[in-house]
C-alpha positions in Angstrom: 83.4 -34.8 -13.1 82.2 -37.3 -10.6 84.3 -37.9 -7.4 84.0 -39.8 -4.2 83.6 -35.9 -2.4 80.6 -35.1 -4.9 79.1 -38.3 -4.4 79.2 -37.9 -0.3 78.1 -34.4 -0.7 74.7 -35.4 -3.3 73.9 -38.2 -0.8 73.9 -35.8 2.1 72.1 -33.4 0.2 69.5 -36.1 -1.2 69.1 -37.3 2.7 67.6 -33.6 2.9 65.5 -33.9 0.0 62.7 -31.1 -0.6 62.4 -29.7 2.4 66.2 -28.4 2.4 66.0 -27.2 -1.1 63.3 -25.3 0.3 65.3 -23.9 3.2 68.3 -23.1 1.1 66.0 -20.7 -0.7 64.3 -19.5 2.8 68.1 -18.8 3.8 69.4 -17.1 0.8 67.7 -14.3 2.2 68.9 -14.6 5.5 70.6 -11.6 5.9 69.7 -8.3 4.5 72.8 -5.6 5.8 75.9 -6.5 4.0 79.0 -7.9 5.5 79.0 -9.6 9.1 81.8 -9.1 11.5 82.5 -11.4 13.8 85.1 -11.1 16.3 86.8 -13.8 17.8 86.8 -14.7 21.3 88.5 -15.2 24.1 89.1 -11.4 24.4 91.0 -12.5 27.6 90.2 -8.9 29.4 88.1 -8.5 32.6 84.9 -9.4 32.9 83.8 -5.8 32.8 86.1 -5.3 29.3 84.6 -8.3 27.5 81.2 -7.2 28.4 81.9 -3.6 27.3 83.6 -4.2 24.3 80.9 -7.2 22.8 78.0 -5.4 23.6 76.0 -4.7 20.2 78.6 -6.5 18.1 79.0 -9.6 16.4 81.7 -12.5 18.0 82.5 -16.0 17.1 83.3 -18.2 19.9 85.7 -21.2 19.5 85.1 -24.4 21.5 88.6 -24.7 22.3 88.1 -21.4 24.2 84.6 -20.7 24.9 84.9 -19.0 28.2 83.3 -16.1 27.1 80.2 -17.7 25.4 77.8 -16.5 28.4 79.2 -12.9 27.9 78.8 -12.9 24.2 74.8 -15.0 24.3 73.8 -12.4 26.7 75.1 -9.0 24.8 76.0 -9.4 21.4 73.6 -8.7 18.1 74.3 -12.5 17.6 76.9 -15.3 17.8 78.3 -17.7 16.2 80.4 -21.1 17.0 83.9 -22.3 15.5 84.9 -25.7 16.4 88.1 -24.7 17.5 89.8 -27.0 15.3 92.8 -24.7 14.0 93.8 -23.4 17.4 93.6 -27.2 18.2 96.0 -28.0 15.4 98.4 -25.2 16.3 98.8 -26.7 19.9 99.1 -29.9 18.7 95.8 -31.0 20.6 92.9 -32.4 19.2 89.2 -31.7 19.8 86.4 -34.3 21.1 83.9 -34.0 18.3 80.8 -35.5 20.8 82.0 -32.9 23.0 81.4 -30.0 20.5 77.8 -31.5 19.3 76.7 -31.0 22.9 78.1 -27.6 22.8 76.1 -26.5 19.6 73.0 -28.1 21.1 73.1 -26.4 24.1 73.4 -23.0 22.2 71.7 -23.7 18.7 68.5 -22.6 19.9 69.5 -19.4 21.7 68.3 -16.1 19.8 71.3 -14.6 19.0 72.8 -17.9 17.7 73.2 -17.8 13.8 75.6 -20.7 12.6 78.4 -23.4 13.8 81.4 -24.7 11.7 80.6 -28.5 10.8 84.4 -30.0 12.5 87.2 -30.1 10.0 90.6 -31.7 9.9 93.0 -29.0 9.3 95.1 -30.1 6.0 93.3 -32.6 5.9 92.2 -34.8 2.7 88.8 -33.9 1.1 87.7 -37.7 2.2 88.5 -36.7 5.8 86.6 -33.4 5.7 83.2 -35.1 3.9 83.2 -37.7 6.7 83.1 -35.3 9.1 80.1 -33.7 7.1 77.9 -36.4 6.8 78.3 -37.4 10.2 77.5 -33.7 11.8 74.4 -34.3 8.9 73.2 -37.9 10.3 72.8 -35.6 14.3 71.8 -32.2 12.8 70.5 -32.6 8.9 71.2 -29.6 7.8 70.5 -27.1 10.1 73.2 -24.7 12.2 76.1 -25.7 10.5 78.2 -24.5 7.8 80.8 -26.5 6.4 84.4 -25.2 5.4 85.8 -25.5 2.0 89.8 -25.7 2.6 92.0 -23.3 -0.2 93.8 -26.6 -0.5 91.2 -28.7 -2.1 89.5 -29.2 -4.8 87.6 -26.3 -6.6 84.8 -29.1 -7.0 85.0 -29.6 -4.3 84.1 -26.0 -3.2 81.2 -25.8 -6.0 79.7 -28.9 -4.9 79.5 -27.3 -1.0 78.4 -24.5 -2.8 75.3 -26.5 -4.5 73.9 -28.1 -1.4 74.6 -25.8 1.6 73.0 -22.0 2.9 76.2 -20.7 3.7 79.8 -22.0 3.1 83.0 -21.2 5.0 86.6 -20.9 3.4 89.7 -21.5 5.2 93.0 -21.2 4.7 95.1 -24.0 4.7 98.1 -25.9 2.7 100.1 -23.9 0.5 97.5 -21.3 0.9 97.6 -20.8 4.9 99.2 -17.7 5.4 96.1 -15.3 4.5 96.8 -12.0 2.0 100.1 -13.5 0.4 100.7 -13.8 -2.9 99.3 -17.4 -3.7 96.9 -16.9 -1.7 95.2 -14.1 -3.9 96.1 -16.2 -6.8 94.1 -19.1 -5.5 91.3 -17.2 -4.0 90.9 -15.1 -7.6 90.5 -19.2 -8.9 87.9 -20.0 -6.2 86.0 -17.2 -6.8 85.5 -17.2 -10.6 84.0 -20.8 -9.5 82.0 -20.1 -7.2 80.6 -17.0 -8.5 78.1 -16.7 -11.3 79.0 -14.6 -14.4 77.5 -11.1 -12.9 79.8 -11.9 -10.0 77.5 -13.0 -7.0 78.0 -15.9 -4.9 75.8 -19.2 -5.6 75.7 -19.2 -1.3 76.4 -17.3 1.0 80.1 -17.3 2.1 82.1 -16.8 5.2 85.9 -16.0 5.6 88.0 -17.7 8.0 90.5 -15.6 9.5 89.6 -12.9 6.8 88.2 -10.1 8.8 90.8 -7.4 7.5 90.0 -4.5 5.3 92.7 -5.2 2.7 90.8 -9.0 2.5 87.6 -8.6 3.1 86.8 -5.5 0.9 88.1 -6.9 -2.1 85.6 -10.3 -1.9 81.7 -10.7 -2.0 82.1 -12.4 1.2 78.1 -12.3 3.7 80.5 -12.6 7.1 84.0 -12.9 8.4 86.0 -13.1 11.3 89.4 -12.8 13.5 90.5 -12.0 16.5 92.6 -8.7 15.5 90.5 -6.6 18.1 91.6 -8.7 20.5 95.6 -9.3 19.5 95.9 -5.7 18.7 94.6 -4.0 21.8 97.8 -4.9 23.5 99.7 -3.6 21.0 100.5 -0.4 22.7 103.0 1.4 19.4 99.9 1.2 17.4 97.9 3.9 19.5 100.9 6.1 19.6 100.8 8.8 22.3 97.6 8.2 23.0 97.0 5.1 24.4 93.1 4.2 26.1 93.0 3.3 29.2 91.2 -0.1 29.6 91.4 -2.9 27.2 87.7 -2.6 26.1 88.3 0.8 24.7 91.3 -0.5 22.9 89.4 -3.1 21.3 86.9 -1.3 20.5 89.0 1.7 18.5 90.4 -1.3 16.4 86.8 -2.9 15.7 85.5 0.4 14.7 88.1 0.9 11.9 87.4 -2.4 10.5 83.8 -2.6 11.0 83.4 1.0 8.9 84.0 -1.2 6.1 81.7 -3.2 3.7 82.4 -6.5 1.7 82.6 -6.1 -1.8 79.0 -6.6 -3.7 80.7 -8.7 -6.6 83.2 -10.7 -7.6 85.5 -8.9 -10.5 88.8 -10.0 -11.9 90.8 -7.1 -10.5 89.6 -7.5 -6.7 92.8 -9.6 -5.8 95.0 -6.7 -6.0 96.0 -6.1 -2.7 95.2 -3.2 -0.7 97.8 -1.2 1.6 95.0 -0.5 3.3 95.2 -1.6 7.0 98.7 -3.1 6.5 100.0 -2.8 10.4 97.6 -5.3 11.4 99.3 -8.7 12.5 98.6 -11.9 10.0 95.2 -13.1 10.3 94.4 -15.5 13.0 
């Protein structure tokens, strides 16, 4: 079927031509280890504790917040940039989209850099979203970014990212918002038979928005995800019971060790929406 989405998305991808057919392929072996885990920043502990708890690890840094970008270049395995759009959206701001191109080019080139989400209008239409696309496309082509399917659009939509793109992202929005709920698994279950072949592996590489839980991640053949539930939790005394660490960076870090002990699911089956109980005191995904 033919729509005004797939005919953006073919002319950005034609724009590209050979040479990014040729580094799709280069970048479907991008990453060897299994599932990425990016945690979000700002861990809004001292200087000392964010230092401490992101070194050797993996973080995501949102524009809206990206104090500790310096921090996270200078000790993490790698980085990655969000465009801050859905903590914009929740304040009721909006972000500057020259602004965050400057940001991803001062950054793009640093070692530890992997990826940055191509802006996105939160609940947005899917003519919003591919205009946003194509322009991030006519300053970068298609390098560093990675665009983000939205749960409430099309599932063509979703395939055709899916066809011209090394990696794309899935959010949670619309009906589908609150991650882990019951239509959420039942339109996540939909997306995946889509966007997975009939052995059950991804055509691309995908990343979860908000999805770095357990009782998510484990259940979907996902390359990355990320949240910031090291960061919300820590201050969550109850959860440590009688034994509570002393400094935030240890707090943190028990949390992201639990999480990060487990792996992605290798495929896609039919029976991996069943929720998990696994993990269930964590706060909703943010």
């Amino acid at each position: 079927m033919i729509t005004e989405c797939s005919v953006k998305t073919n002319k950005v991808n034609g724009q590209a031509g050979r040479g990014f057919q040729e580094q799709k392929n280069y970048h479907m072996n991008w990453r060897k280890e299994k599932l990425i885990h990016y945690h979000g920043t700002p861990c809004g502990a001292t200087r000392e504790d964010v230092a401490r708890f992101l070194k050797g690890r993996h973080s995501l840094v949102s524009f809206y917040r990206p104090e500790d970008i310096g921090t996270a270049a200078e000790v993490c395995q790698s980085f990655c940039l969000d465009n801050g759009a859905f903590s914009a959206w929740k304040q009721g701001a909006a972000i500057n989209w020259l602004d965050y191109y400057s940001f991803v080019r001062d950054w793009c080139s640093h070692p530890s850099f992997d990826f940055a989400i191509i802006p996105d209008v939160i609940d947005g239409t899917e003519e919003e979203n591919d205009e946003l696309i194509y322009e991030w496309h006519d300053r970068f082509g298609t390098n560093y970014g990675v665009p983000v399917w939205h749960m409430h659009e099309s599932i063509e939509r979703l395939v055709e990212l899916a066809g011209g793109w090394r990696m794309v992202a899935i959010g949670s929005s619309g009906d589908f918002a609150t991650v882990g709920n019951g239509p959420w698994w039942q339109r996540i279950t939909i997306a995946m038979r889509a966007v997975c072949d009939k052995t059950g592996r991804p055509l691309t590489k995908l990343h979860g928005l908000r999805m770095l839980d357990p009782a998510i991640f484990t259940k979907l053949p996902l390359s990355s995800a990320d949240s910031t539930n090291a960061v919300r939790n820590s201050s969550n005394y109850a959860r440590f019971g009688n034994y509570i660490a002393p400094n935030a960076s240890t707090r943190m870090a028990i949390i992201a060790e639990r999480i990060e002990a487990h792996q992605s699911a290798p495929l896609w089956t039919n029976t991996n929406w069943v929720q998990s109980e696994l993990f269930s005191d964590f706060a909703p995904m943010q």
